[in-house]
C-alpha positions in Angstrom: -81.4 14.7 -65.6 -80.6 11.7 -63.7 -78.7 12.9 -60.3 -75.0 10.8 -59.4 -73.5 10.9 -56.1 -70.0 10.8 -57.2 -67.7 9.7 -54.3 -64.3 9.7 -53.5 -64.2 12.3 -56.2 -60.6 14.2 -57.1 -60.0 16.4 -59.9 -58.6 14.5 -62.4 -62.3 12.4 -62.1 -63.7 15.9 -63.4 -61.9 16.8 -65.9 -62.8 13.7 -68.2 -66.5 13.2 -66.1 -67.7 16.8 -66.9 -67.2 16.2 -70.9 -69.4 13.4 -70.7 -72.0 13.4 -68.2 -74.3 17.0 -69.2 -74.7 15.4 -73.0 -75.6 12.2 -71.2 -78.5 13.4 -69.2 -76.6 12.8 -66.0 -76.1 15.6 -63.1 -72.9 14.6 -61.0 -72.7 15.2 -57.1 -68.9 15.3 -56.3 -68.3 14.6 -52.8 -64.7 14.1 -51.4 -65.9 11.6 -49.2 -65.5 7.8 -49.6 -68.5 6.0 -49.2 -69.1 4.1 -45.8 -72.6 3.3 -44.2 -71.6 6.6 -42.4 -71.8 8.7 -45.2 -74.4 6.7 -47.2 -76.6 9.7 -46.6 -74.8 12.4 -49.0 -76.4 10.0 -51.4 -79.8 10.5 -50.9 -81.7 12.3 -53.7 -79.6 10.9 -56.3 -80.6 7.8 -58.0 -77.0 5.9 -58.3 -73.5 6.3 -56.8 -70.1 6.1 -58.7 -67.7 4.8 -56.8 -64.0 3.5 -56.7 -61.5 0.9 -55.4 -61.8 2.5 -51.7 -64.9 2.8 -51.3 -67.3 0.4 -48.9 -70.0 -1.2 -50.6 -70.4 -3.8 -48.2 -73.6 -5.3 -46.1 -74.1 -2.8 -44.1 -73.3 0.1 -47.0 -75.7 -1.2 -49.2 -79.2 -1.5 -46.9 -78.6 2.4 -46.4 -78.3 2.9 -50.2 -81.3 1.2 -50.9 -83.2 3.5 -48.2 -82.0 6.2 -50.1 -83.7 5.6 -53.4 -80.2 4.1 -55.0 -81.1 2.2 -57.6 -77.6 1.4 -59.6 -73.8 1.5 -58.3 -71.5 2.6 -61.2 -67.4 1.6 -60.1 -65.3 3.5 -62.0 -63.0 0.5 -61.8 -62.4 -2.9 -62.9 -61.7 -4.4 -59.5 -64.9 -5.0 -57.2 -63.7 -6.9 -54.4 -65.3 -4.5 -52.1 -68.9 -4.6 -53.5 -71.2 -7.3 -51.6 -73.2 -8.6 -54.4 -75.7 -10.5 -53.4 -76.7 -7.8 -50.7 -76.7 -5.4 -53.9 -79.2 -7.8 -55.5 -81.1 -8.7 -52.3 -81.8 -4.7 -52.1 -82.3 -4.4 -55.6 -79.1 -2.8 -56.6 -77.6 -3.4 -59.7 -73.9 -3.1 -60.0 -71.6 -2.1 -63.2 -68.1 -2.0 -63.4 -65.4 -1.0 -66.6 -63.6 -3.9 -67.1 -61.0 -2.9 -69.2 -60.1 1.0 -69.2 -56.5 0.9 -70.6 -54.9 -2.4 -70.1 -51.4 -0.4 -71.2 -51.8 2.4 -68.3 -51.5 -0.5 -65.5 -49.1 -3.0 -67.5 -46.6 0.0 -68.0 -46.6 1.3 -64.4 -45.9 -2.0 -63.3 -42.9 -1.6 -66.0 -41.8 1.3 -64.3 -41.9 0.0 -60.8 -39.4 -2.7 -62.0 -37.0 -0.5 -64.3 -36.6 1.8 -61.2 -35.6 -0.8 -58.6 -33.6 -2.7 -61.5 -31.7 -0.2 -62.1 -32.2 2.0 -58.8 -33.0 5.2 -60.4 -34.9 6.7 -57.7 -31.9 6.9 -55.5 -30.0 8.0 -58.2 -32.4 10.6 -58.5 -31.9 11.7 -55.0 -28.2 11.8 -54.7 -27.8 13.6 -57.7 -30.2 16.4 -56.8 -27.8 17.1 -53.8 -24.8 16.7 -56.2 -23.9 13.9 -55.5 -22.6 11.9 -58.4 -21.2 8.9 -57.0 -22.4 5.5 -58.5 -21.2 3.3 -55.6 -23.9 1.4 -54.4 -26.1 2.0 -57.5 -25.1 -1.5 -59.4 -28.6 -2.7 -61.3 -29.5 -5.6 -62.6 -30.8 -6.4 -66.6 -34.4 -7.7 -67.2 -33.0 -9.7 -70.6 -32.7 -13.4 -69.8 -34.5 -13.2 -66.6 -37.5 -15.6 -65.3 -40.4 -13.4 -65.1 -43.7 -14.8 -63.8 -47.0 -13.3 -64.5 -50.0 -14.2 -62.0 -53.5 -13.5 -64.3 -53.0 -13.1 -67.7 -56.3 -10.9 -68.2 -56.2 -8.1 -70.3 -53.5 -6.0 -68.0 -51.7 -9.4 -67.7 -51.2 -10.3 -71.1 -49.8 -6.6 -71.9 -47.3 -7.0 -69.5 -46.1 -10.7 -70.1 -45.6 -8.5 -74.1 -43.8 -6.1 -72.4 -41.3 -8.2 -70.4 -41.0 -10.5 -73.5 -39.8 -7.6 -75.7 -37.3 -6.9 -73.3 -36.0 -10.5 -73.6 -37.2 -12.0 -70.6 -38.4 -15.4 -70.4 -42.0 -15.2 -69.4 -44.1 -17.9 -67.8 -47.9 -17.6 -66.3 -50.3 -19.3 -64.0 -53.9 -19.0 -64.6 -57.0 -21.2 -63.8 -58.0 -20.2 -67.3 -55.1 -19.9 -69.8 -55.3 -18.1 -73.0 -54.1 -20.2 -75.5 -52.6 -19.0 -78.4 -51.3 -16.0 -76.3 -47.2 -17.1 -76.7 -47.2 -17.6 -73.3 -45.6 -20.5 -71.3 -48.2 -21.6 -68.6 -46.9 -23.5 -65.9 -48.8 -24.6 -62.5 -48.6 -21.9 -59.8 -46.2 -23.7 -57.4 -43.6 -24.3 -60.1 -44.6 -20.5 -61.4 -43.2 -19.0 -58.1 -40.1 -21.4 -57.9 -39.0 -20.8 -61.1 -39.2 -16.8 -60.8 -36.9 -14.3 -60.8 -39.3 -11.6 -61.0 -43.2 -12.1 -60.1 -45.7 -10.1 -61.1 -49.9 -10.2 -60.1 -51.8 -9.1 -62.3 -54.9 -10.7 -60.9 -58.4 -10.2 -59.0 -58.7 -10.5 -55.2 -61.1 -13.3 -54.8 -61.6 -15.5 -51.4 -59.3 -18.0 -53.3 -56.6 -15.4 -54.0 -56.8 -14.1 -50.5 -52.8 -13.9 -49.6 -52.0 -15.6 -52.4 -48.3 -14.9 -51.8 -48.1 -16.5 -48.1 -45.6 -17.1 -46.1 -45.5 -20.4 -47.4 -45.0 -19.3 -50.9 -42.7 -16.9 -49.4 -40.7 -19.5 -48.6 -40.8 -21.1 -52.1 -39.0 -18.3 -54.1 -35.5 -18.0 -55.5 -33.7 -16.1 -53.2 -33.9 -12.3 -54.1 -37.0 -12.8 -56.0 -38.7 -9.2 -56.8 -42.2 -8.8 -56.4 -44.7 -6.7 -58.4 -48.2 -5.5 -57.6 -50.2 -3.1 -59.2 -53.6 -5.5 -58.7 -55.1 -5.4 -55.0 -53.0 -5.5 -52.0 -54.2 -8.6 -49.9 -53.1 -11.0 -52.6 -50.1 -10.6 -50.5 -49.4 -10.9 -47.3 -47.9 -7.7 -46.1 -46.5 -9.2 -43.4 -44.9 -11.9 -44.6 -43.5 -10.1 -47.6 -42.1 -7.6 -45.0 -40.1 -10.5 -43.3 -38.7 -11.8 -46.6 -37.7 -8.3 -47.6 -35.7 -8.3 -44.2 -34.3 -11.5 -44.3 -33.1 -10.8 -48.3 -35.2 -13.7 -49.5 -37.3 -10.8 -51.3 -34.3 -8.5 -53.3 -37.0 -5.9 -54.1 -41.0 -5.0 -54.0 -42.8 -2.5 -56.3 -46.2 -2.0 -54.5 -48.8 -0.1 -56.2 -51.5 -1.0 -53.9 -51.4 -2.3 -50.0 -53.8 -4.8 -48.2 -54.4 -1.8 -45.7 -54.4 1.1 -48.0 -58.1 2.4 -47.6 -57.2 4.9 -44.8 -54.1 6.2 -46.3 -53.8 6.1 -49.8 -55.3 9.1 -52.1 -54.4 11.0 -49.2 -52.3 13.2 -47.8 -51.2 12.2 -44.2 -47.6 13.7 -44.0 -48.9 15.5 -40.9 -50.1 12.8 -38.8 -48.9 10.1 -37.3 -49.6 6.9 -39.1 -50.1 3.6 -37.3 -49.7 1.5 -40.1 -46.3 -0.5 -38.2 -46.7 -2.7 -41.3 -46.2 0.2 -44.0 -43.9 2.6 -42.2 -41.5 -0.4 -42.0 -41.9 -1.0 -45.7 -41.6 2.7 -46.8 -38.3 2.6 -45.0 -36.5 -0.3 -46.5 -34.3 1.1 -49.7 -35.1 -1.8 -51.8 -39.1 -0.9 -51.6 -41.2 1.1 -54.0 -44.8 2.3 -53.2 -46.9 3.9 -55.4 -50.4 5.6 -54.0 -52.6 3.0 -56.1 -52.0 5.2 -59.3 -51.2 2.4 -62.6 -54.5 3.8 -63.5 -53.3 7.5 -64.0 -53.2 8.3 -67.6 -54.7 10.3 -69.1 -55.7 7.5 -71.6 -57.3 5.7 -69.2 -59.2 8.4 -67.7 -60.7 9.4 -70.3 -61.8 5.7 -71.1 -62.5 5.2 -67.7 -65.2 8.1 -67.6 -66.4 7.2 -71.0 -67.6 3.6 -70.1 -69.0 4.5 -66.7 -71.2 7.2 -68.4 -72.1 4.8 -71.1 -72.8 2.4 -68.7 -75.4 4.9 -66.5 -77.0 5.9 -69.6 -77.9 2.7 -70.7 -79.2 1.6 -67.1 -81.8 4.6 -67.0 -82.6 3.8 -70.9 -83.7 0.4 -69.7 -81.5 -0.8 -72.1 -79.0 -3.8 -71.3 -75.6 -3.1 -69.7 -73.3 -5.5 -71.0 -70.6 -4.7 -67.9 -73.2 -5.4 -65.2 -71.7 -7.7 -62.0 -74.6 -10.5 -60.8 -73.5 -12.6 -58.6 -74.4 -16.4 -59.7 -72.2 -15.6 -62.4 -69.2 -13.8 -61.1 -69.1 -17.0 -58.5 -68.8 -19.2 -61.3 -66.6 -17.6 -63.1 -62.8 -18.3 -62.3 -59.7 -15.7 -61.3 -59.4 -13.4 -64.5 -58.0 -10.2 -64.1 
């Protein structure tokens, strides 16, 4: 049996991991901790990590991993911003990922961010739960015959451009690598965040997508514009987007993930004080949704989620070829795809 540190592990990880792993050949060590150079240690004995979206995998992470007899880092994740490649393959480290666990899960979440603040059914919620069945204040908005425009058209991307088109929106896109034959209207980025009345990412945070949404681009939206991200939080500027949403330029946000969410999200810190200026002001404003990074949550995805990462593992310690394994050289060349 091949021994897995498994961090930032939760319960619903379990359920689907435990199915999987003993048939496999694989022994998973759960630890509640995220991985950091700190606790780098709980991994030693074990031949590979698993890891998620919060955990650090970064240059001074992976030097300690290596030290520790790690010889493979499986991310239960599409996303791998926070993994330092070429350290990984400096130290000898290879690096898998699941690319595409349930492109539906994340497309649909982002659905229902937008459905609630459309049509405000979170407050509605709220009031009537304290019997209160006024509708003043509650007036929505339709999705049919709206601009919507979909950063990335990746797998999750193209789901959701479906989605909003069988609704009756006019969808548009901007990506450095178009699919063609998709349906889909691709326009450049600059005219892609002019024209929309509803914007939503669906792509990878790269260096070049870094704050994508700027105050800049901020300042090229239609007034009320509402913003969607279930993708990674610093392809906005949480600043700037906090601004707009004062000043009305942004009508609404549905956040799914936050550029500073590592400390807080998964969590629960509703007895401490959080320092977070930034989010406390966003969680405040009535026109703002967050969600705790959860558009993966289903059990569909799960349950593909576990399966690949397992598959993936297995075929590592087979010596056979992993055909979702990250190198660098190539992941530099390739171009924003979500």
């Amino acid at each position: 049996m091949e021994k897995i540190a498994f961090f930032d592990a939760r319960s619903y990880d379990r359920t689907y991991f435990d199915a999987l792993a003993p048939g496999a050949g694989l022994e998973l060590l759960y630890l509640e901790n995220k991985l950091t150079k700190d606790t780098a240690i709980l991994a030693q004995g074990s031949s590979a990590v698993c890891a998620f979206v919060n955990d650090d995998l970064g240059p001074e992470t992976l030097p300690r991993l290596a030290e520790y007899g790690i010889r493979a880092i499986a991310l239960r994740c599409a996303g791998y911003n926070n993994v330092d490649l070429k350290t990984a393959e400096k130290y000898g480290i290879r690096v898998f990922r699941v690319p595409a666990y349930s492109p539906a899960s994340v497309a649909e979440h982002a659905l229902a961010l937008l459905l609630t603040l459309t049509r405000q059914t979170h407050r509605a919620f709220t009031r009537t739960r304290e019997r209160n069945f006024s509708l003043e204040g509650l007036v929505g908005t339709n999705i049919e015959g709206k601009n919507v425009g979909v950063i990335g058209t990746g797998k999750v991307g193209i789901r959701f451009a479906a989605i909003a088109q069988g609704l009756g929106a006019k969808v548009c896109a901007y990506d450095p690598k178009p699919v063609w034959g998709s349906g889909i209207e691709y326009v450049g980025f600059d005219e892609l965040i002019r024209r929309a009345d509803i914007l939503s990412l669906h792509c990878p945070l790269t260096p070049s997508t870094y704050h994508l949404l700027s105050r800049d681009a901020f300042c090229s939206m239609k007034d009320g514009v509402i913003i969607l991200n279930t993708s990674r939080g610093a392809l906005i500027d949480s600043e700037a987007l906090l601004d707009n949403i004062k000043s009305g330029k942004v009508g609404a946000a549905g956040l799914d993930v936050y550029e500073e969410e590592a400390d807080v999200f998964y969590e629960d810190v509703s007895g401490r004080v959080m320092r977070d200026d930034t989010l406390n002001l966003l969680l405040s404003q009535p026109n703002v949704l967050v969600t705790s990074h959860q558009a993966f949550l289903t059990e569909e995805a799960l349950r593909a989620i576990a399966e690949t990462t397992v598959e993936n593992l297995q075929k590592f310690f087979a010596g056979e070829k992993v055909e979702n394994e990250l190198k660098a050289k190539e992941v530099q060349a390739a171009s924003g795809r979500s």
